[in-house]
SELUMVO-654798 format. One record per residue: residue in one letter; z, y, x negated of N, C-alpha, C in turn. Coordinates in Angstrom, 2 decimals. Layout:
BEGIN
<'A', <Z, Y, X>, <Z, Y, X>, <Z, Y, X>>
...
***
This chain:
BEGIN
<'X', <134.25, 132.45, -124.97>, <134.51, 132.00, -123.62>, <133.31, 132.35, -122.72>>
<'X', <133.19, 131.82, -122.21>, <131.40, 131.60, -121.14>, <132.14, 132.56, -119.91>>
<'X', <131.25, 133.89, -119.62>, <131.89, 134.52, -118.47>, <130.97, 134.70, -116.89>>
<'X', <129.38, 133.67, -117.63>, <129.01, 133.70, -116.91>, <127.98, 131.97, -116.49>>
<'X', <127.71, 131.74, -115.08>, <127.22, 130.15, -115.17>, <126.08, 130.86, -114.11>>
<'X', <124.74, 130.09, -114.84>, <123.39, 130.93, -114.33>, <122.59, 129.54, -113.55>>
<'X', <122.41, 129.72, -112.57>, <122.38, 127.79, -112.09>, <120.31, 128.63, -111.16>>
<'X', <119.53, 127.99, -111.72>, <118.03, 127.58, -111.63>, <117.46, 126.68, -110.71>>
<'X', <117.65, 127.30, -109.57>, <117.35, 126.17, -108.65>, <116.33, 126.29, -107.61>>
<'X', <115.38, 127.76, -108.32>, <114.42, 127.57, -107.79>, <112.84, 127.57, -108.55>>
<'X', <113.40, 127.11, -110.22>, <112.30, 126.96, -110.77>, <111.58, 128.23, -111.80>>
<'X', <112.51, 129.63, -111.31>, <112.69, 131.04, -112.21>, <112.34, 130.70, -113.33>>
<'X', <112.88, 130.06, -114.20>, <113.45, 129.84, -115.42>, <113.44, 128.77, -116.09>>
<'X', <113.36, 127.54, -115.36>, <112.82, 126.50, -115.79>, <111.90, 125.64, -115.13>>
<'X', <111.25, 124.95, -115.29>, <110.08, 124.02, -114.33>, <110.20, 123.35, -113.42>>
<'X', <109.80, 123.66, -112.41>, <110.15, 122.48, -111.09>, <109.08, 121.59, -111.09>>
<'X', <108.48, 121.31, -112.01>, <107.08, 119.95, -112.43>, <108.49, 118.76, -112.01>>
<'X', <109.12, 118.85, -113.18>, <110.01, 117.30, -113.09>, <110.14, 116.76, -111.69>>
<'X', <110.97, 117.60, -110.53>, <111.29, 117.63, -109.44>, <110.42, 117.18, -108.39>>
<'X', <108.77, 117.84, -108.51>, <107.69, 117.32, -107.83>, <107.32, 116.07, -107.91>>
<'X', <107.58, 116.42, -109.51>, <107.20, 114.64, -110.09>, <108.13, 113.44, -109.64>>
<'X', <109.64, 113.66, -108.89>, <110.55, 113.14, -108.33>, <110.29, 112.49, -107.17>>
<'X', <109.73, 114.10, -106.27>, <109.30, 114.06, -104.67>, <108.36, 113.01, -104.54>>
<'X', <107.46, 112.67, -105.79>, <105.69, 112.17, -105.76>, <106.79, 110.36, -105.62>>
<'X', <107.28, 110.25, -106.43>, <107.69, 109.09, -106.89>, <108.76, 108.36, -106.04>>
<'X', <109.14, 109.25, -105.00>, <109.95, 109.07, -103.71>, <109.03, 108.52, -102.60>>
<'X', <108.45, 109.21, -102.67>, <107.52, 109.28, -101.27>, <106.52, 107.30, -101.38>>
<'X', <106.29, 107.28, -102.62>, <105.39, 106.15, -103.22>, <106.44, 105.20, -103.22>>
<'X', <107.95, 104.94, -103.53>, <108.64, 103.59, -103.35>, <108.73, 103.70, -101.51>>
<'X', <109.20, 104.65, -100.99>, <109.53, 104.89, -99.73>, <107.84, 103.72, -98.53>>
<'X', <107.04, 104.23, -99.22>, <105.98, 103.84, -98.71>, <105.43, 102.35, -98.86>>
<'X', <105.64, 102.06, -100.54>, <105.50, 100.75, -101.00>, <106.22, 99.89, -101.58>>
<'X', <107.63, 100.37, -101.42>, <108.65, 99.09, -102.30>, <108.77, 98.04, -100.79>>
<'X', <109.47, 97.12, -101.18>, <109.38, 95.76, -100.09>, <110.85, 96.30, -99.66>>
<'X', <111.36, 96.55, -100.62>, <112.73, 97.95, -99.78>, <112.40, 98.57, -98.71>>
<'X', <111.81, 99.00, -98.27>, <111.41, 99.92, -97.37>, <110.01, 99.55, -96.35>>
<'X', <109.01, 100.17, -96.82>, <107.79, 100.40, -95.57>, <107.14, 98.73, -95.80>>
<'X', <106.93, 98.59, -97.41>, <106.31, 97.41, -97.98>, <105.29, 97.55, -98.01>>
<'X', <104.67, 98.63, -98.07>, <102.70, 98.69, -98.09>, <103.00, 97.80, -99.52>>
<'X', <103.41, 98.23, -100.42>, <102.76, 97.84, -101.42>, <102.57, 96.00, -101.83>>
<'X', <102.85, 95.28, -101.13>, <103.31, 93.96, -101.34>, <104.78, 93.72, -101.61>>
<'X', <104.95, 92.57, -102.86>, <106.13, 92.42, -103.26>, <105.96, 93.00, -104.46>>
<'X', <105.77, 94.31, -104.74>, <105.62, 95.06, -105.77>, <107.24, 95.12, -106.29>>
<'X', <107.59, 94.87, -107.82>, <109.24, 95.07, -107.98>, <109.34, 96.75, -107.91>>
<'X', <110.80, 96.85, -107.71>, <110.86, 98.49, -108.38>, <110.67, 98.20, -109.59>>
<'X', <110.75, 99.88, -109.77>, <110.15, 100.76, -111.35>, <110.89, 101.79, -111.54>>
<'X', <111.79, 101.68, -112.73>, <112.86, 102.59, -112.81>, <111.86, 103.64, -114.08>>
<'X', <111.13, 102.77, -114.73>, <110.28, 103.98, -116.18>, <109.09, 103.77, -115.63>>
<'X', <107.99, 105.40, -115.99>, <107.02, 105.48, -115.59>, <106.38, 106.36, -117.10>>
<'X', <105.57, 106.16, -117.45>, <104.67, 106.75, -118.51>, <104.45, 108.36, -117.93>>
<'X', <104.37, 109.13, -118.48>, <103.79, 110.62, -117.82>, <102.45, 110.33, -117.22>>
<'X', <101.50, 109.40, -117.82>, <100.65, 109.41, -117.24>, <100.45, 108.89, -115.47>>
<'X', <101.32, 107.59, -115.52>, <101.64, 107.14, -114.40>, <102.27, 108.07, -113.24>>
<'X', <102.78, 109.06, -113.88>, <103.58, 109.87, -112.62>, <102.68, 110.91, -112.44>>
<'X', <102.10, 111.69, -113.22>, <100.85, 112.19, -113.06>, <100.08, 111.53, -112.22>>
<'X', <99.71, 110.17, -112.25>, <98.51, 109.63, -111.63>, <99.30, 109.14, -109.99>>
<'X', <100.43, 109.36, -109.91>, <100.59, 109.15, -108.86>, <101.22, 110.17, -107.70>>
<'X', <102.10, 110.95, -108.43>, <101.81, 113.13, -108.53>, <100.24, 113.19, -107.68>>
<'X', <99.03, 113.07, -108.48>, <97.97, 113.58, -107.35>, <97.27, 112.83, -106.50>>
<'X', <97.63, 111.49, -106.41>, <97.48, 110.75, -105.33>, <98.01, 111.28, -104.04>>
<'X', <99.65, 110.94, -104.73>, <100.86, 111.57, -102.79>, <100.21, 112.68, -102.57>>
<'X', <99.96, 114.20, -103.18>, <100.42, 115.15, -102.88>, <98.70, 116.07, -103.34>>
<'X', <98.04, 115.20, -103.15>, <96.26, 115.57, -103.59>, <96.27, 116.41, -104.79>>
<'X', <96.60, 116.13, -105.77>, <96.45, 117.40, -106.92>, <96.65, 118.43, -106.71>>
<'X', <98.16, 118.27, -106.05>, <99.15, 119.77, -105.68>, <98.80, 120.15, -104.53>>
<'X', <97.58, 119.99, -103.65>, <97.38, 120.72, -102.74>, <98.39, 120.90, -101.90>>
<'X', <99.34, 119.71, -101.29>, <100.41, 118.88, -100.15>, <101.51, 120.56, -100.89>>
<'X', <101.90, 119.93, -101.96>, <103.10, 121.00, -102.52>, <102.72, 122.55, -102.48>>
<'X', <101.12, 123.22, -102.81>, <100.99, 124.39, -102.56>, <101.18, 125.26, -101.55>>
<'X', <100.73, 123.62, -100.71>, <100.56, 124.85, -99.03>, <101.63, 124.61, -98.44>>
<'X', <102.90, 123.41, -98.95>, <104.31, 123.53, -98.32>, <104.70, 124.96, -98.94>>
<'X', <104.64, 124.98, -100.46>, <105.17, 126.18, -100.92>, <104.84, 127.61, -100.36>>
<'X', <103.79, 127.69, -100.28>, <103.17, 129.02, -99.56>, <103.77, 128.87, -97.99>>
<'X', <104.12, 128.10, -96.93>, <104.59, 128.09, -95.92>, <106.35, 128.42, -96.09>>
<'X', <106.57, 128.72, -97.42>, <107.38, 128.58, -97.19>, <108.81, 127.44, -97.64>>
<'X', <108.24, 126.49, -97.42>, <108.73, 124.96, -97.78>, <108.96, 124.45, -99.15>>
<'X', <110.23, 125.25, -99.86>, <110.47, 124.47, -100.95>, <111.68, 123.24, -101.70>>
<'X', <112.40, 123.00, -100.46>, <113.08, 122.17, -100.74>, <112.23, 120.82, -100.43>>
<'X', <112.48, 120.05, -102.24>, <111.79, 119.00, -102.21>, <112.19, 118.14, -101.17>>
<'X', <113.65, 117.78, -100.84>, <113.77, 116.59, -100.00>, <112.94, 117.15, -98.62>>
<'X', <112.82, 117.93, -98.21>, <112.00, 118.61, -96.59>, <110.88, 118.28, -97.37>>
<'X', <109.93, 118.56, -98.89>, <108.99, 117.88, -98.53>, <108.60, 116.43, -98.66>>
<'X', <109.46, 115.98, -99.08>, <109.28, 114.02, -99.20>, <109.48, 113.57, -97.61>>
<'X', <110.21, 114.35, -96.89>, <110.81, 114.16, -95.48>, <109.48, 114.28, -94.53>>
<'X', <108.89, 115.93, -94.50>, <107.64, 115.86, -94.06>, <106.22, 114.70, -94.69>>
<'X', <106.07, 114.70, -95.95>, <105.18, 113.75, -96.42>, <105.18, 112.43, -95.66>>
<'X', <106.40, 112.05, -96.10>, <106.60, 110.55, -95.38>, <106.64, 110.52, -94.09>>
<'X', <107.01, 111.45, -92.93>, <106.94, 111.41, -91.68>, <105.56, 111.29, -91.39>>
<'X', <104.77, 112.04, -92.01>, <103.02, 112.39, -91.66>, <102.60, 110.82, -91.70>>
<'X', <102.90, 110.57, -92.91>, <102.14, 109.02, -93.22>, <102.39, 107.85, -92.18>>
<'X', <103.76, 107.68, -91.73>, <104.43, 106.69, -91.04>, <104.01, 107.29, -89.46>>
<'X', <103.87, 108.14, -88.89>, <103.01, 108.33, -88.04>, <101.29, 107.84, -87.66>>
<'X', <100.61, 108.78, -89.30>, <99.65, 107.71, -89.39>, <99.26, 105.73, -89.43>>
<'X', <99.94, 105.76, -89.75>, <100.63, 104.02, -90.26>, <100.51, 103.65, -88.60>>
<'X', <101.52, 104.10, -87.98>, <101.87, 103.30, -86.70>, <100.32, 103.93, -85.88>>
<'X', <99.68, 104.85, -85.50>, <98.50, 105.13, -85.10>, <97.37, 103.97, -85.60>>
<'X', <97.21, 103.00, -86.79>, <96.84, 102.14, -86.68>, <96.56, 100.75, -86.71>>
<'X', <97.81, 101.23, -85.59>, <98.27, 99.62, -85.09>, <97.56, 99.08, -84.25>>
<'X', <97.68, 97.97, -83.68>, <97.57, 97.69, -82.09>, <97.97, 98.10, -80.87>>
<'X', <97.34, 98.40, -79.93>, <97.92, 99.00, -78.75>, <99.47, 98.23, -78.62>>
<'X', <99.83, 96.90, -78.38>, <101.01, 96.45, -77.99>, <101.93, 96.81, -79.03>>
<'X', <101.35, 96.48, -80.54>, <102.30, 96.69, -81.86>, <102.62, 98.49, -81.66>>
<'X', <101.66, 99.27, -81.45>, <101.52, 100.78, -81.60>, <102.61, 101.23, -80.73>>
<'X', <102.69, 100.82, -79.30>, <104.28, 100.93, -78.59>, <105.17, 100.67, -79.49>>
<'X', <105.55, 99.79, -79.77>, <106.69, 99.79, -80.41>, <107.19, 100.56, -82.08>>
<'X', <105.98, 100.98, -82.47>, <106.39, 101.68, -83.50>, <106.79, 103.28, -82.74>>
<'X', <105.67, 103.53, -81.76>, <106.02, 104.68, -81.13>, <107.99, 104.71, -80.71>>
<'X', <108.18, 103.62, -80.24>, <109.25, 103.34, -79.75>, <110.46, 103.51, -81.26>>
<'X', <110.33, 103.15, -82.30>, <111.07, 103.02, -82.96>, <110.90, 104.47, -83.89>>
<'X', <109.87, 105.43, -83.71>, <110.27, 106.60, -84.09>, <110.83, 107.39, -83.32>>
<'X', <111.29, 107.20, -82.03>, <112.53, 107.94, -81.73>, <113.98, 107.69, -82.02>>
<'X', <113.80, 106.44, -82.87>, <115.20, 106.42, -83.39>, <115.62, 106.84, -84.34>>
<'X', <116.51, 107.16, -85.08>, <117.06, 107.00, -86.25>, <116.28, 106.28, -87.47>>
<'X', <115.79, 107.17, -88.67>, <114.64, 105.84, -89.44>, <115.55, 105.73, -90.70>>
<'X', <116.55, 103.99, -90.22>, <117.59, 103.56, -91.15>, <117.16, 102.46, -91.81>>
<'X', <118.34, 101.26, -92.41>, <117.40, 100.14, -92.88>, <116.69, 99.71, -91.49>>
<'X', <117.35, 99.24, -90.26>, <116.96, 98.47, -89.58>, <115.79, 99.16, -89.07>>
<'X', <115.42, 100.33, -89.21>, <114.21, 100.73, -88.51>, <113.11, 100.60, -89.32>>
<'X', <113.39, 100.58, -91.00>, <111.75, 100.83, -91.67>, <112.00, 98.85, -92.00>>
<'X', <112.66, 97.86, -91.86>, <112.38, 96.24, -91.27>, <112.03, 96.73, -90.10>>
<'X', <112.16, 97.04, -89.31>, <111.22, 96.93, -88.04>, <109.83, 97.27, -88.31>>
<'X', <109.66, 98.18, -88.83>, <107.99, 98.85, -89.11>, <107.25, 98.11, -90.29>>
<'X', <108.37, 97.40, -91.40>, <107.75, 96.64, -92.53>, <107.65, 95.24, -91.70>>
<'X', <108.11, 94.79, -91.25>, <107.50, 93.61, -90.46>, <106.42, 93.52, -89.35>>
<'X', <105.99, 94.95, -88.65>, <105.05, 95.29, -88.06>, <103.74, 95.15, -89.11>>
<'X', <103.69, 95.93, -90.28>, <103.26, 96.16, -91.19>, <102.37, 95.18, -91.92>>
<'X', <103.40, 94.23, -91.95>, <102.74, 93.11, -92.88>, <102.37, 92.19, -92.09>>
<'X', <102.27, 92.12, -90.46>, <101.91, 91.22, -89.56>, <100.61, 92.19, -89.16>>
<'X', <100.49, 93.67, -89.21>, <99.05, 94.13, -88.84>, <98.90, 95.19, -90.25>>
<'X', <98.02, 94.63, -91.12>, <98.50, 95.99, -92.60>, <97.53, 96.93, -92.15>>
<'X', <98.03, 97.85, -92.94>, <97.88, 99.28, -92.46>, <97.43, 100.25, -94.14>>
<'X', <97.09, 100.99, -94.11>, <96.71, 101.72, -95.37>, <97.77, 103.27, -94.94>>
<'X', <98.67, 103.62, -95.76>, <98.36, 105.37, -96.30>, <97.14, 105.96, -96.15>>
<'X', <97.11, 106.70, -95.97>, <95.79, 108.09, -95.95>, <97.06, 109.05, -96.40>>
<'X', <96.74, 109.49, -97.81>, <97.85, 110.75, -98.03>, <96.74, 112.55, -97.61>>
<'X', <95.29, 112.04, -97.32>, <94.58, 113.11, -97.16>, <94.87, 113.50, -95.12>>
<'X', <95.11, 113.11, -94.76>, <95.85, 113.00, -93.28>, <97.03, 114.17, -93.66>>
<'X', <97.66, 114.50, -94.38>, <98.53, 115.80, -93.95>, <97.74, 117.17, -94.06>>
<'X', <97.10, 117.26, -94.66>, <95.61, 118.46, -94.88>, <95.15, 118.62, -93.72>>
<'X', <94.64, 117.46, -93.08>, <93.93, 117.53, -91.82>, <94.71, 117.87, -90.51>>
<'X', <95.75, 117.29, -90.73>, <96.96, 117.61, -89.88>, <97.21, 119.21, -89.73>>
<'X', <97.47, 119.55, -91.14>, <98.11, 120.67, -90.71>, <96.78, 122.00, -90.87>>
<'X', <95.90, 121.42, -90.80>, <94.74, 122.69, -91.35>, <94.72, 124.19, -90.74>>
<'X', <94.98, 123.18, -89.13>, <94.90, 124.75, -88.04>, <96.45, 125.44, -87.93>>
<'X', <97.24, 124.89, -88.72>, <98.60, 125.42, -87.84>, <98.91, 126.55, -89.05>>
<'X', <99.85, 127.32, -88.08>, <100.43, 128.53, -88.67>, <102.03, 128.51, -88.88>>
<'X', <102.75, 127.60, -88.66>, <103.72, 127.04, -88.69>, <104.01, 127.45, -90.40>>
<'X', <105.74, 127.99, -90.13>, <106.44, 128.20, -91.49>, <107.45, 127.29, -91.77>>
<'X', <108.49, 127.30, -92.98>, <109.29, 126.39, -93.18>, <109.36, 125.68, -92.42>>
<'X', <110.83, 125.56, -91.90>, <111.43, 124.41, -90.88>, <110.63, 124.34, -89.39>>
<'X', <109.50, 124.74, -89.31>, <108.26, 124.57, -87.73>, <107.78, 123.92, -88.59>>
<'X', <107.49, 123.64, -89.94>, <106.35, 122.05, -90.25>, <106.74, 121.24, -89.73>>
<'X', <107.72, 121.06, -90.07>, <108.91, 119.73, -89.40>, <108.31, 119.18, -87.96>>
<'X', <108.81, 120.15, -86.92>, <108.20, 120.26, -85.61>, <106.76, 120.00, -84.64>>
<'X', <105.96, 120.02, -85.78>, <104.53, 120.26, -85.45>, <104.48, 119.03, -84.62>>
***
C-alpha cells in the first residue's frame, strides 16, 4: 500500500527542460499562429516537433536560456508568469512599431482584457502594418531593473 505521494513541481527531482520547452512553444504559436497575433502568416498549427525543432526554437524565444535564467534568478519560476511576461514584452514591442494613428489604438487595446477579440484586433492591425518580434527586447528591457518575482510583471 503506497503511504506516501511525492509530487515534483519544482524540478528537485526531475527536469523542468520539458516544461521550458512548453513555455518556448507557447510563447511562438501565441505570437505566430493565425489563431492569435498571426506574425507568422497562415502558418498551420503544429501539434509534433522534432527535439531539434524545439531546441531551435527554445533559444530563439528565450535567447539560449538567458530570458529563463534571469526570470529564475529573480525569482520567477512559474512557467505560465513566464510565457505571460515574455509575451507581454513582445506585444508591447509589436504595438511600439506601429504607426502613430495604428500605435493609439493598440495602446488603447492593451488596457483591456487580451481575449479572442483583442489579439483580432492587434492581428488585423498586424497584418495591415507587419511588425517583427525582437525576442532580444526583454534583456534590454529589463537590464537596469531590480525588480523580483511578481514586480517583473509591473515594470
Amino acid at each position: 500500500m503506497i503511504q506516501t505521494v511525492l509530487f515534483d513541481v519544482d524540478g528537485v527531482f526531475l527536469s523542468e527542460e520539458r516544461y521550458f520547452d512548453a513555455s518556448a512553444l507557447t510563447v511562438r504559436e501565441l505570437l505566430m499562429s493565425s489563431h492569435y497575433l498571426g506574425l507568422g502568416g497562415e502558418q498551420p498549427f503544429q501539434t509534433e516537433y522534432s527535439d531539434q525543432e524545439i531546441a531551435a526554437i527554445r533559444s530563439k524565444v528565450f535567447l539560449n536560456d538567458d530570458v529563463l535564467n534571469f526570470l529564475k534568478s529573480r525569482g520567477m519560476n512559474a512557467n505560465w508568469d513566464m510565457i505571460y511576461i515574455t509575451t507581454s514584452v513582445q506585444l508591447i514591442h509589436l504595438a511600439a512599431q506601429l504607426p502613430d494613428e495604428a500605435r493609439d489604438q493598440a495602446v488603447r487595446l492593451l488596457t483591456e482584457p487580451i481575449d479572442h477579440k483583442t489579439l483580432a484586433a492587434f492581428r488585423s492591425l498586424f497584418r495591415k502594418y507587419p511588425v517583427k518580434p525582437d525576442f532580444h527586447r526583454f534583456m534590454v528591457d529589463y537590464k537596469e531593473t531590480k525588480a523580483e518575482k511578481q514586480e517583473l510583471i509591473f515594470i
